[in-house]
N, C-alpha and C positions, 0 to 999 in steps of 0.2 A: 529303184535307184534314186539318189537324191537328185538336187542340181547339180549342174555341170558347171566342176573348177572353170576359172580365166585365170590366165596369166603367164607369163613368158618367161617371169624372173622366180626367184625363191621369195623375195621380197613380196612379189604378189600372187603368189601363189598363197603364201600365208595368210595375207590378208583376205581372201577372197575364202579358204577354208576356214577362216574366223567366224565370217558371215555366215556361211553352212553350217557349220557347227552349233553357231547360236539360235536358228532361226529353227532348230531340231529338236529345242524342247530335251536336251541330253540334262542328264547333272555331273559337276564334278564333284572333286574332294578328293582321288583316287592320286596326290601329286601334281594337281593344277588346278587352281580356282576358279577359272575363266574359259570360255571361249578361244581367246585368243592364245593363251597359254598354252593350253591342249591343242589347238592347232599349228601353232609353233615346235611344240612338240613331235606330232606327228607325223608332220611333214617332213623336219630333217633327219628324223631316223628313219622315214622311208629311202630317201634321198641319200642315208648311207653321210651325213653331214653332222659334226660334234654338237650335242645339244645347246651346249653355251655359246653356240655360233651367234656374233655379233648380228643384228638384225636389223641398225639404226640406218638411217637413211646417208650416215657419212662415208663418206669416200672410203675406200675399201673394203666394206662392212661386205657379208656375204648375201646381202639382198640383192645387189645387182647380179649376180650370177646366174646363167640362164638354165633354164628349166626346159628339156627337151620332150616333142608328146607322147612317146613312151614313159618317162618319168611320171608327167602328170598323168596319165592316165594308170598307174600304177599307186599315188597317192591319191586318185578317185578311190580304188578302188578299198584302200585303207579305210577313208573315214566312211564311204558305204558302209561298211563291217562295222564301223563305229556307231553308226546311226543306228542300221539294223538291225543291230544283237544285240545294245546297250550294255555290252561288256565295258567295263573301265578299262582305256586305254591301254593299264600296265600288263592287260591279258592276252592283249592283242601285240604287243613289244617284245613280252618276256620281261620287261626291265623295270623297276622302279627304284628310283633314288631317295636315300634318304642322307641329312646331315652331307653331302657329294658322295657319298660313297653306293655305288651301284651294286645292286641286288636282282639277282634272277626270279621271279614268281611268275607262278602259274594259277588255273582256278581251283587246287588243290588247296592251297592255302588263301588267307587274307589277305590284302594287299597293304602295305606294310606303311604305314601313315601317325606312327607314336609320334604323339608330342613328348617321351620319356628321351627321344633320340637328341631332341636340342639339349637337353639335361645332363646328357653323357656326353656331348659335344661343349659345353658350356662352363662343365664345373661344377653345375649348381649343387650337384648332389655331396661333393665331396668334403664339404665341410662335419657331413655324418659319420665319412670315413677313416680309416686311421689304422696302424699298425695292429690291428685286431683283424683287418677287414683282408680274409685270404678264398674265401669262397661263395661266389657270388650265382642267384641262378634265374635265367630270365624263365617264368612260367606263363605257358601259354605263347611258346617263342612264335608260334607260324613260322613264315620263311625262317628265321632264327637272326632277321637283321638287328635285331639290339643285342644279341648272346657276341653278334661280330664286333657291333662300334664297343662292347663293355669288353672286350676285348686284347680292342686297339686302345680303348681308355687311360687303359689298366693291363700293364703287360707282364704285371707279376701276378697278377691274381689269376686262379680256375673258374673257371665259366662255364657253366652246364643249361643247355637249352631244352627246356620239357614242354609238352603238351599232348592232348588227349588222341588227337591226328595223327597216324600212321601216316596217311597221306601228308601233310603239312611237316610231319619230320621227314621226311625223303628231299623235299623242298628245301628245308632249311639245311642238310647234307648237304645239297647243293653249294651252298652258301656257303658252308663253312670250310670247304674244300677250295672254291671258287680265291675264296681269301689266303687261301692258305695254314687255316687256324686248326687243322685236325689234334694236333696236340695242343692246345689249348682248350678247344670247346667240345665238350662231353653232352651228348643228345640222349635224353633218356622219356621214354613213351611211361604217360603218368596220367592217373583224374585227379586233378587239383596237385593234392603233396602226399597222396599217398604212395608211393610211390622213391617221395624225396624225403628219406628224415634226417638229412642236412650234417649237423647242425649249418647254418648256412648261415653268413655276415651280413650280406645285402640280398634283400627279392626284388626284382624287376615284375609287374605283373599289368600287362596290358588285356587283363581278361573278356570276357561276353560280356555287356552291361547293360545292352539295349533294352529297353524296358517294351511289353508286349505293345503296347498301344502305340510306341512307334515303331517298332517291326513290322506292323500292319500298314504304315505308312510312308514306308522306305521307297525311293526309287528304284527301277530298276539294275543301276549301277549297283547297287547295295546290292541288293536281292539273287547278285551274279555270284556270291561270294558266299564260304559256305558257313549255313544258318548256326552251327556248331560255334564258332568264332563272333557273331553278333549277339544272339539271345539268350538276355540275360533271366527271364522269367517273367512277373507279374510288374514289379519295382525295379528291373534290372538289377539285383541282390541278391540270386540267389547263387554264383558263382562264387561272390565274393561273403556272403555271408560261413561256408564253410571253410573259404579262405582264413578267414579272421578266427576262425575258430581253433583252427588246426596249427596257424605259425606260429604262435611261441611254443610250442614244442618242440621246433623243427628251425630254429633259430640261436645264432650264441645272445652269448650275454648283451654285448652290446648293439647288437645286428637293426636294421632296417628295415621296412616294406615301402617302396615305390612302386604305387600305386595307379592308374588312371583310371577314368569314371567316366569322361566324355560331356554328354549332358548332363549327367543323372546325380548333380552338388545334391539337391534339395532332396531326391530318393536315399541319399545314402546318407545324409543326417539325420535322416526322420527314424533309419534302419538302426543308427549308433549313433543315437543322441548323447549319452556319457564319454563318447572316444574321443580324446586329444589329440590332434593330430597337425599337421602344418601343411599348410596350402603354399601350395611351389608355382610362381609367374612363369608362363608359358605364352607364346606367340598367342596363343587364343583366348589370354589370360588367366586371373588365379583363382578359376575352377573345374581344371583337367585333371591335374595331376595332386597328388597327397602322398606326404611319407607320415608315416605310424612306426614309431618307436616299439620295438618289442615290451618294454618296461608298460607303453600304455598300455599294450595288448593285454597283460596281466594284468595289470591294476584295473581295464574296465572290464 
């Protein structure tokens, strides 16, 4: 068992689950960056309290609110399980949010953290698209949360979420049901596109990229999640290497590939040094994300 919460309020209860949390040697990324984050977190949805619950020390905020020893000893008993198992929080909830829109996961699938999602929240993409642009398909959807926000995006367009997990489409079912989108998003079990030959307007592809040498060096957090969804191969390249091979087949004329890569800028330039491609600004900046034009696809 870890150490033992204090506190009487929610306000310190949080703060005092901050301290535990960090002092655990956990990692985030899974939906919170921090310590405090995740324990803010996890406290008010133990507590059965709205995540955006104001937390600042001004008068009516919901940190004065008292915390009775039932309660806290039932949000002990949370972040023990958080410690213990070094599951990412969103496994231990059910819930991770993306762009505010809440998503059901489990450890079937990967816990759903694209930076493609601000991009479909933002606009950024949509200067690519245009009265051509009628069927779009996120591959490698896991839970299927971008096949949902591309979705809400874009409420005239078809949406089909594929990927190689049986398990991880039952997941994203979830999802798309959950939202209400069954006539809208088409779930289809595929390796890579074969499976998909399209012709398809826009690809969303959030694939495995993780290159071996950091596989081997992954946190526990990571390593809860399944390996099918992280590993990419030797360069993290080889998902995408058959990727790039296969989509202008399986693309119209004027169609798109958005792309993510994560760490791995400098592995996948070295892989397609001739490919023109455009580098899209994203919160972690402009070396996550790439879209590739079908026409480069051809031409390199």
């Amino acid at each position: 068992m870890s150490a033992v919460l204090n506190g009487g309020t929610v306000g310190a209860v949080v703060q005092s689950a901050a301290a535990l949390l960090a002092s655990a040697g956990l990692a985030f990324g899974h939906g919170t960056a921090n310590a405090h984050d995740e324990a803010a977190w996890l406290v008010l949805w133990r507590l059965g309290l709205p995540l955006d619950s104001d937390l600042s020390d001004e008068p009516g905020s919901i940190s004065g609110q008292g915390v009775s020893p039932v309660q806290l000893r039932e949000v002990q008993a949370l972040l023990d399980e958080r410690i213990s198992t070094r599951k990412p929080a969103a496994y231990l909830t059910r819930e991770a949010w993306l762009q505010g829109v809440s998503f059901y996961v489990d450890e079937r699938a990967i816990v759903p953290r694209s930076f493609i999602a601000e991009l479909l929240a933002d606009g950024s993409v949509d200067e690519f698209l245009g009265e051509h642009t009628h069927r779009v398909l996120d591959l490698c959807t896991g839970n299927g949360s971008l096949a949902v926000l591309a979705a809400m995006a874009w409420p005239e367009i078809a949406v089909t979420g594929a990927d190689i997990s049986p398990d991880a489409l039952d997941v994203a079912r979830i999802n798309v049901e959950r939202h209400g989108l069954q006539d809208r998003i088409t779930l289809q079990l595929s390796d890579g596109l074969a499976a998909l030959p399209g012709p398809w307007d826009l690809i969303l592809c959030n694939p495995p990229y993780v290159n071996t040498t950091s596989m081997a060096q992954l946190p526990a957090e990571y390593r809860a999640e399944p390996e099918l969804a992280l590993a990419g191969g030797a360069d993290g390249m080889d998902f995408i290497r058959q990727l790039l091979k296969d989509a202008p087949s399986r693309m119209g004329e004027n169609a798109v590939l958005l792309l993510e890569i994560g760490n791995e800028r400098e592995h996948f330039e070295a892989a397609f040094p001739r490919l023109p491609v455009y580098w899209i600004d994203t919160s972690a900046g402009e070396d996550q994300v790439l879209l590739i034009t079908r026409e480069a696809l051809v031409q390199a």
